[in-house]
VOPAGU-2260 file (C-alpha; in pm, 1 decimal, decimal comma):
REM VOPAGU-2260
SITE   aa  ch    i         X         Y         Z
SITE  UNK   A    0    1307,0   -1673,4     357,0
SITE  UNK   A    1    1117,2   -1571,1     621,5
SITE  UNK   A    2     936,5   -1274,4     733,4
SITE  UNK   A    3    1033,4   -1078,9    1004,2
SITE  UNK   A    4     790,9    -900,7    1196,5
SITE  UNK   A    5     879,4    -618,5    1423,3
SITE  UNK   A    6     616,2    -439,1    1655,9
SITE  UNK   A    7     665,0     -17,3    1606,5
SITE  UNK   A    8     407,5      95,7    1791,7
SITE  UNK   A    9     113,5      76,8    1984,6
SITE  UNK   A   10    -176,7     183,3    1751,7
SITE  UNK   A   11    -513,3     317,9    1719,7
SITE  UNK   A   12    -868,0     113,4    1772,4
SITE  UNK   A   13    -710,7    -150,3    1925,5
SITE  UNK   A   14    -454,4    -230,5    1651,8
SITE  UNK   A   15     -83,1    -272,0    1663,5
SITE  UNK   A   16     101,3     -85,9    1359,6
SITE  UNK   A   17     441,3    -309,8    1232,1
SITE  UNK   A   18     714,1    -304,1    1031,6
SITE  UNK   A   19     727,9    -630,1     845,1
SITE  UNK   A   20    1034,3    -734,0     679,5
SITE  UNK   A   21    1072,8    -941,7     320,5
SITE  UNK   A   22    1453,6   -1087,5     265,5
SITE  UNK   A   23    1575,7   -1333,7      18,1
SITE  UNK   A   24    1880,7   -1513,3     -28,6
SITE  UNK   A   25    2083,6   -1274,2    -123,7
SITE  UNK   A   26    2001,0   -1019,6      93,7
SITE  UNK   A   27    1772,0    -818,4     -47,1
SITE  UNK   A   28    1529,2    -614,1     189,8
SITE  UNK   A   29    1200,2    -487,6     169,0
SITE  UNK   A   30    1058,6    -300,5     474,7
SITE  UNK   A   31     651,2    -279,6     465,3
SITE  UNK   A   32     463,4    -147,6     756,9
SITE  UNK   A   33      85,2    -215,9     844,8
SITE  UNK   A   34      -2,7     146,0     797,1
SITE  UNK   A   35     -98,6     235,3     458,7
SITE  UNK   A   36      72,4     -90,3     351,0
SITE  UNK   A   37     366,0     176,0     322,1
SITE  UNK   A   38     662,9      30,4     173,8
SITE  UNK   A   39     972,4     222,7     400,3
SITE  UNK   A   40    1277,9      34,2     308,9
SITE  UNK   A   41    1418,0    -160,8       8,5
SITE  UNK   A   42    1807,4    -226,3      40,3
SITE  UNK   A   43    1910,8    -376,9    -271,7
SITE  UNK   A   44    2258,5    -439,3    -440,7
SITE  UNK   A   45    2372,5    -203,2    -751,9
SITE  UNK   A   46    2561,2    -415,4   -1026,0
SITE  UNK   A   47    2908,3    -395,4    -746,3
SITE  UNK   A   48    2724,0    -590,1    -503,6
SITE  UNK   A   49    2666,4    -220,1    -291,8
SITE  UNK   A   50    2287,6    -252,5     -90,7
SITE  UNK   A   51    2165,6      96,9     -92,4
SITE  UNK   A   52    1830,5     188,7     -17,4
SITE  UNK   A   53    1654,3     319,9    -340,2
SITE  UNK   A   54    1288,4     400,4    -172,4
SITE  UNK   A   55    1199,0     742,0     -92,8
SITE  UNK   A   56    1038,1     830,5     272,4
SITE  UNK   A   57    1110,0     895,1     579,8
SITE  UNK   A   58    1369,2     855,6     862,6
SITE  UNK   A   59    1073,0     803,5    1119,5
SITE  UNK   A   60     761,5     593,8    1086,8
SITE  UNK   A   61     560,8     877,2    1270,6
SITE  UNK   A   62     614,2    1107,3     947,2
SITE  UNK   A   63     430,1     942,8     733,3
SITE  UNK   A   64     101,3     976,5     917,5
SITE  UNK   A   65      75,0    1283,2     739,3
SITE  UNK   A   66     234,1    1189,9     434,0
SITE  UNK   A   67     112,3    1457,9     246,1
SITE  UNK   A   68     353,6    1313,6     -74,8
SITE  UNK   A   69     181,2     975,2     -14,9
SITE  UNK   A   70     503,8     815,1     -19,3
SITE  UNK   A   71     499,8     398,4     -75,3
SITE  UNK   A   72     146,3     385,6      42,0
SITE  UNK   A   73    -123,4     175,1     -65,7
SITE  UNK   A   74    -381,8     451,7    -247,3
SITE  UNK   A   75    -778,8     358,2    -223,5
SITE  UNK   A   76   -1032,4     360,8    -291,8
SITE  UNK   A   77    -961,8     539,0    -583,1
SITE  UNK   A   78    -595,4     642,4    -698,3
SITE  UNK   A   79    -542,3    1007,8    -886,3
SITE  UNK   A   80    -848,5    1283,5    -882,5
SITE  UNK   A   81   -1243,3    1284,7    -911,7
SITE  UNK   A   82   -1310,1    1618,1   -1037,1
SITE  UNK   A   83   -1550,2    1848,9    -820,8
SITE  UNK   A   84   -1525,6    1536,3    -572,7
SITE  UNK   A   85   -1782,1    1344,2    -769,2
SITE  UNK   A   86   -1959,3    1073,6    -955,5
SITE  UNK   A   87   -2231,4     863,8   -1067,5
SITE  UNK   A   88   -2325,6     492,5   -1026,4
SITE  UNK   A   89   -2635,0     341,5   -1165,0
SITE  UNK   A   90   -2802,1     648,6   -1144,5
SITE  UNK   A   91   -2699,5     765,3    -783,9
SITE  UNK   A   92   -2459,7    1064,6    -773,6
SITE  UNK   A   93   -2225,8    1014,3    -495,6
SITE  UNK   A   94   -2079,2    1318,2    -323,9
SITE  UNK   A   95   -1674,5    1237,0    -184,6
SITE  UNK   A   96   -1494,1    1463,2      52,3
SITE  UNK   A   97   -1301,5    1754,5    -120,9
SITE  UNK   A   98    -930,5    1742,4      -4,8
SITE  UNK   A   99    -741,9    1882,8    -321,9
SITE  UNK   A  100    -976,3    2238,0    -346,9
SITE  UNK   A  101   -1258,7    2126,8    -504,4
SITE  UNK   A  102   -1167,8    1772,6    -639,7
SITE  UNK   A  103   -1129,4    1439,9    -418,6
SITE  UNK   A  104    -759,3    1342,6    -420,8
SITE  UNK   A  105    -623,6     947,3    -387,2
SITE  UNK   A  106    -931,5     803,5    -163,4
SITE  UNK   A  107    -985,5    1160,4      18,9
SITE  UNK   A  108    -893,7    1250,7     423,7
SITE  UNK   A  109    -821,8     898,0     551,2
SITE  UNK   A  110    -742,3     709,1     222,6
SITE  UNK   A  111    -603,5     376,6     202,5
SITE  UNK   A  112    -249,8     474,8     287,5
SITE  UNK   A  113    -361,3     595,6     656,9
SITE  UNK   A  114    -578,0     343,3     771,4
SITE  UNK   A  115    -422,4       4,1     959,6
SITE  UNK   A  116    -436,1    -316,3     729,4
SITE  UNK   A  117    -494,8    -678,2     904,8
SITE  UNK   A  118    -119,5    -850,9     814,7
SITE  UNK   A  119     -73,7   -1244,4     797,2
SITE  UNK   A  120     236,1   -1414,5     646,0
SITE  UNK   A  121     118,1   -1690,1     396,6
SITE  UNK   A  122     221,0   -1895,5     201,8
SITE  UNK   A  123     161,2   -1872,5    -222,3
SITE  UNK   A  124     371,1   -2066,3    -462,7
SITE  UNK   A  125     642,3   -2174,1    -161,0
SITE  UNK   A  126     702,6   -1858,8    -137,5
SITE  UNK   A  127     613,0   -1676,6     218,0
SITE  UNK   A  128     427,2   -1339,8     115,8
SITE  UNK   A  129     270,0   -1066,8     320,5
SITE  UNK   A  130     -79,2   -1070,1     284,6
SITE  UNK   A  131    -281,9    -701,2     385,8
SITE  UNK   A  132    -635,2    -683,1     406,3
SITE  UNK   A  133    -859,4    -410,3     483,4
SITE  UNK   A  134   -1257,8    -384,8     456,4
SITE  UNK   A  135   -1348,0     -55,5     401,1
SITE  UNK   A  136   -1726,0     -10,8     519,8
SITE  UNK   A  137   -1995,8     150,1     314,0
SITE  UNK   A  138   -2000,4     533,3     347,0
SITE  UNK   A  139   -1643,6     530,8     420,9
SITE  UNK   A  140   -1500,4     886,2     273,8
SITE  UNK   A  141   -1899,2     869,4     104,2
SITE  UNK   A  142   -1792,8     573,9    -130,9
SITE  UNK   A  143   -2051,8     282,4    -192,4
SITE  UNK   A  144   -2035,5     -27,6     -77,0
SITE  UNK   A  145   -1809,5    -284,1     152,2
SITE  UNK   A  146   -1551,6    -279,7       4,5
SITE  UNK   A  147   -1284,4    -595,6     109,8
SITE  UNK   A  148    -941,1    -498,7     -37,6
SITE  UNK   A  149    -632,3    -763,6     -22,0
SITE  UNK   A  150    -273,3    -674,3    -112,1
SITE  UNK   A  151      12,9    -936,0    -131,8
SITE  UNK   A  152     386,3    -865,2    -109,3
SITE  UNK   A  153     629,9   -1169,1    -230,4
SITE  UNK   A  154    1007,7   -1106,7    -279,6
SITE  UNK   A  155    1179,8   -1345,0    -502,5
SITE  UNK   A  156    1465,6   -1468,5    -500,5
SITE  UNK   A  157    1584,8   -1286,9    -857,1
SITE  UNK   A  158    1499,4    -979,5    -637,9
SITE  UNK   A  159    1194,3    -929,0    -792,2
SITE  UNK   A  160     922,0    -766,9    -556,3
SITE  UNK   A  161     546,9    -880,6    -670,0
SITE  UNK   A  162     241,4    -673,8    -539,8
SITE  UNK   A  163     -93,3    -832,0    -619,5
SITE  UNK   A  164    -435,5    -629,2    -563,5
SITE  UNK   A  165    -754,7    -776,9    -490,1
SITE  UNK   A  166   -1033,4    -616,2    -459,8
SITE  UNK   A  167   -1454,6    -694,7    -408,0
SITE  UNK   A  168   -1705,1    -499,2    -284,2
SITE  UNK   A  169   -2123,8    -607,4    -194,2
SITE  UNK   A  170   -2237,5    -241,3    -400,4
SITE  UNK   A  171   -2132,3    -118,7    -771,4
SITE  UNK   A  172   -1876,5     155,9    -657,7
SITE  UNK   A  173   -1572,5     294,1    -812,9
SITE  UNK   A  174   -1241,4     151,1    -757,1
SITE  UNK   A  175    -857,1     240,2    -886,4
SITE  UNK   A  176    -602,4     120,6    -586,6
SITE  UNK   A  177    -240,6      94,1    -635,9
SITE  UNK   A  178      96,2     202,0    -479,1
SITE  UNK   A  179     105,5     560,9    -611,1
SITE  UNK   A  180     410,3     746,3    -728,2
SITE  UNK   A  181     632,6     429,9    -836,9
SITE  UNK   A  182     868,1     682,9    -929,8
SITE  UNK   A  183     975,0     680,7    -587,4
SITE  UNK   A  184    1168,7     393,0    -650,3
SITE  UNK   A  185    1455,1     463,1    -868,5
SITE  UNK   A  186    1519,9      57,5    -911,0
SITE  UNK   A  187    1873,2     -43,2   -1086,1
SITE  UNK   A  188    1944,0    -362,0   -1238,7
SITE  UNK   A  189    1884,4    -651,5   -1108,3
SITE  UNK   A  190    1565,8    -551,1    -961,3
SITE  UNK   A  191    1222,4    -571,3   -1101,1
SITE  UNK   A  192     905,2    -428,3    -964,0
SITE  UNK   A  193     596,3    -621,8   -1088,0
SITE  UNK   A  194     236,3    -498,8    -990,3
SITE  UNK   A  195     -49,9    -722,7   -1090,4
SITE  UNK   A  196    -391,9    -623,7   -1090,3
């Protein structure tokens, strides 16, 4: 089926931020917005045929600029905690923003999940997919490296929703993106959640 995209709002440096909507035949939904690759929506059918949306977030797309749960998000460069906010790479200690006390927490101040992605609809397997990609630049949150991320979102028609990660970078850095806190979908039968790395 094919993707809808709907303009939210006007964004920031010159980029629009969207709400991009995934629907198969039988009538599944899957709401993704530009923004942190944040997943918003996902109406699907309990084992009566009932749609109910089973994602946790917010009412308005303006609340999760702050976010502070992370909710849906895409979580980079690095997902979960570096202790005392750093590390070492081929010698070379590397010194991250603190913004959990002392420790750097899900890819620091402006992670991932609040930065705008580039969004293209392609096409993978006949199936039309949402395709994210952001280059995060060298020194970015004081990470190494250029680091080119890619995420793609395919719903299937056994409403199955397929994330795929890609990641490659022109420096050794450190790298540990995902959607963090799948918890927040409390998914019934029939739908599967499959993340590929």
């Amino acid at each position: 089926m094919a993707i809808l995209r709907e303009k939210f709002i006007d964004g920031c440096d010159n980029k629009d931020i969207d709400i991009f909507v995934l629907s198969n035949k039988n009538g599944m939904t899957v709401k993704i917005t530009n923004f942190g690759g944040i997943i918003t929506s996902m109406l699907v059918p309990d084992r009566n045929g009932k749609y109910d949306d089973v994602v946790l977030g917010y009412d308005r797309l303006e609340d999760y600029f702050e976010n502070a749960p992370y909710f849906g998000g895409i979580i980079g460069r690095y997902a979960n905690r570096i202790e005392n906010s750093r590390f070492e790479i081929n010698g070379a200690e590397y010194i991250l923003n603190n913004n959990e006390g002392r420790n750097h927490l899900h890819g620091g101040n402006k992670g991932f999940h609040k930065v705008i992605w580039e969004a293209e609809t392609v096409i993978i397997d006949n199936r039309e997919c949402l395709k994210l990609t952001y280059l995060s630049k060298d020194g970015e949150e004081n990470y190494p490296g250029n680091l080119k991320t890619t995420v793609i979102y395919s719903l299937g028609d056994d409403n199955s929703l397929r994330i795929d990660y890609f990641a490659v970078s022109d420096k050794d850095t450190v790298i540990n993106s995902q959607i963090i806190h799948i918890s927040i979908f409390p998914v019934m039968e029939p739908v599967r959640l499959q993340i590929t790395n």
